[in-house]
C-alpha positions in Angstrom: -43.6 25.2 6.6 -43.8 27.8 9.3 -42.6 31.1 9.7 -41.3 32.1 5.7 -42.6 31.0 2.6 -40.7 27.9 0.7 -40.6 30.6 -2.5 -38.6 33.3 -0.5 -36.3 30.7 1.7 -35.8 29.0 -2.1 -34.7 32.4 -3.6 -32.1 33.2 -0.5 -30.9 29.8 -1.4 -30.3 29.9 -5.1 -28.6 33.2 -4.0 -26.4 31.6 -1.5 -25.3 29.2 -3.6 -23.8 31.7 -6.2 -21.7 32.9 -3.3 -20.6 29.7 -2.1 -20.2 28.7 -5.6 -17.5 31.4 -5.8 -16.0 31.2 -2.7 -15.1 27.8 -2.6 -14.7 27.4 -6.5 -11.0 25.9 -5.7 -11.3 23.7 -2.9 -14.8 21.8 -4.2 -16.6 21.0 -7.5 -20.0 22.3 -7.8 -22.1 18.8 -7.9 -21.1 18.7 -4.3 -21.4 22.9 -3.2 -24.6 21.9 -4.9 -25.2 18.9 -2.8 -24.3 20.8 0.8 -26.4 23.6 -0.1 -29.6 21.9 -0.8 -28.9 19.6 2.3 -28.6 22.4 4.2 -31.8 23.6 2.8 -33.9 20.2 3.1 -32.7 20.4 6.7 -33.6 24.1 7.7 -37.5 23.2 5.5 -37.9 20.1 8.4 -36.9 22.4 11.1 -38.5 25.4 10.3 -37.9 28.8 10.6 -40.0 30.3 13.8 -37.5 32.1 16.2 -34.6 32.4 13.6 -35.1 36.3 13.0 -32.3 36.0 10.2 -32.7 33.2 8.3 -30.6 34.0 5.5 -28.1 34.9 7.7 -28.6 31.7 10.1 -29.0 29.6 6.2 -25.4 30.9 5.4 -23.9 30.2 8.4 -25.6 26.6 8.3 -24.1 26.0 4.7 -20.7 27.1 5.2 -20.6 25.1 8.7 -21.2 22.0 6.7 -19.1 22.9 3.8 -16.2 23.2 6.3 -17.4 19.9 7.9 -16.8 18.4 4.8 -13.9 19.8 4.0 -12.1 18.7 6.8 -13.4 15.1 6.3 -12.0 15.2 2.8 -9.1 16.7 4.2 -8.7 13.5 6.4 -9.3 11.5 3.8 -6.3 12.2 1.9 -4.0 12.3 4.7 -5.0 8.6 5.2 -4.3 8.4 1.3 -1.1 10.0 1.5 -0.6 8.2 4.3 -1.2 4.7 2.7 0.6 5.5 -0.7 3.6 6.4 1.4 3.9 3.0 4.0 3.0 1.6 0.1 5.8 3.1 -1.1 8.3 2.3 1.6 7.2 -0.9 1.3 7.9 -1.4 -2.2 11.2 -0.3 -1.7 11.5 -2.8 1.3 10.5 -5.3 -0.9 12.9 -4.1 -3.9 15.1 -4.4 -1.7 15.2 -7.6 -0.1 14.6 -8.8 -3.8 18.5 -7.0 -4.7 19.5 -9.1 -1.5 18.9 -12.2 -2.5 19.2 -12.3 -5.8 23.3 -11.4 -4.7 23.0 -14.0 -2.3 21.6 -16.6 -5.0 24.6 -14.9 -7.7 27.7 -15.3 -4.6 26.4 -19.1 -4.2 25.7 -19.9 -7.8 29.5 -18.7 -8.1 30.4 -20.8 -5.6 28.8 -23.8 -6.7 30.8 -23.6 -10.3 34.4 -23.4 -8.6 33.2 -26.7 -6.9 34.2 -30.0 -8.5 31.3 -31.2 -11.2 30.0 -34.0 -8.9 29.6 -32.0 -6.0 28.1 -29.8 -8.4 25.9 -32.7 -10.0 25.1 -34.1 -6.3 23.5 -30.5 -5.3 21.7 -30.4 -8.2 20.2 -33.8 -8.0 19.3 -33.0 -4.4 18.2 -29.6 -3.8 17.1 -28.8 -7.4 15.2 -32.5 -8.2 14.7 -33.2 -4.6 15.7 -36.7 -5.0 16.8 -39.1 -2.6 20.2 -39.9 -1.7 19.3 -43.8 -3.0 18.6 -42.3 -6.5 21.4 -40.1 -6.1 23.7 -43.1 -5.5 22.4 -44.9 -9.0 22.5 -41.8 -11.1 25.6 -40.9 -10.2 27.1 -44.1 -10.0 28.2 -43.7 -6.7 28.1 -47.5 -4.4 27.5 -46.7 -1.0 24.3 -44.6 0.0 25.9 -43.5 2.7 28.9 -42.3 0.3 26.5 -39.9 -1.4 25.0 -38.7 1.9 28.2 -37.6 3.2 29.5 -35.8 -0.1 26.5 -34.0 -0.3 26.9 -32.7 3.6 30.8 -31.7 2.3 29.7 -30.2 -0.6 26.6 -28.2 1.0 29.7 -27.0 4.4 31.9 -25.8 1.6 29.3 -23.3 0.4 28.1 -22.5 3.6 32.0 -21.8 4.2 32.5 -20.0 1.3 29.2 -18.0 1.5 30.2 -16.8 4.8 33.9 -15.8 4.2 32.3 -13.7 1.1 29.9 -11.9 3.4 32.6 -11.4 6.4 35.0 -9.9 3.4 31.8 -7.4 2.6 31.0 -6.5 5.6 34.9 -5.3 6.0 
């Protein structure tokens, strides 16, 4: 290394570190003052010392500039972490939300659908619930005409409809 010995830059750089060791005892834990120290260090040993006249005062200055460096990168961090675990948050609430919203939607139509007659009830069922056809519906229920079921079903799904609407214009009121 040119210009000062390793031993005497080494010794102004254990000393430095006590005083960066104090002064940022709250804002950093002291693997990583450690860490930006000796960086600092490694990287002044590759330069080299010829033409700093005061290279414990250039060293210091070289350490805090990349202490604050980091800082503000950590600084940025968070505020992207913050950041994130508050759209999360609003989110979740979004989410909640919507969840509340249709489970009264499901609880006005499942109210709706028990004031109905039981085979309107039993022909909803059978098709939206089973997802069978309105052929099968026909023999389960008993019912003779295809077309018979078809149409009840169509009734029976325009009176919810009806009813779920006139609930939500009486809410909205």
């Amino acid at each position: 290394m040119k210009g000062i010995r390793k031993v005497a830059l080494y010794d102004i750089v254990l000393k430095l570190l006590d005083k960066f060791l104090y002064s940022y005892r709250h804002q950093l834990d002291v693997v990583t003052i450690e860490q930006l120290v000796f960086e600092s260090y490694e990287e002044l040993i590759e330069k080299g010392t010829i033409g700093i006249e005061n290279v414990k005062g250039y060293l210091y200055k070289m350490i805090n500039h990349k202490i604050l460096r980091y800082l503000k990168e950590v600084k940025k961090v968070k505020r992207f972490l913050y950041d994130q675990l508050i759209l999360t948050s609003v989110m979740e609430i979004f989410v909640e939300e919507e969840k509340a919203e249709n489970d009264r939607k499901q609880q006005v139509l499942f109210n709706l659908l028990e004031k109905m007659p039981e085979r309107k009830q039993q022909l909803i069922q059978l098709r939206v619930i089973e997802e069978q056809a309105f052929a099968d519906i026909a023999v389960t229920l008993n019912i003779k005409n295809v077309n018979t079921a078809s149409k009840t079903f169509y009734r029976a799904l325009a009176e919810l409809r009806q009813g779920y609407l006139m609930y939500h214009e009486n809410c909205s009121m």
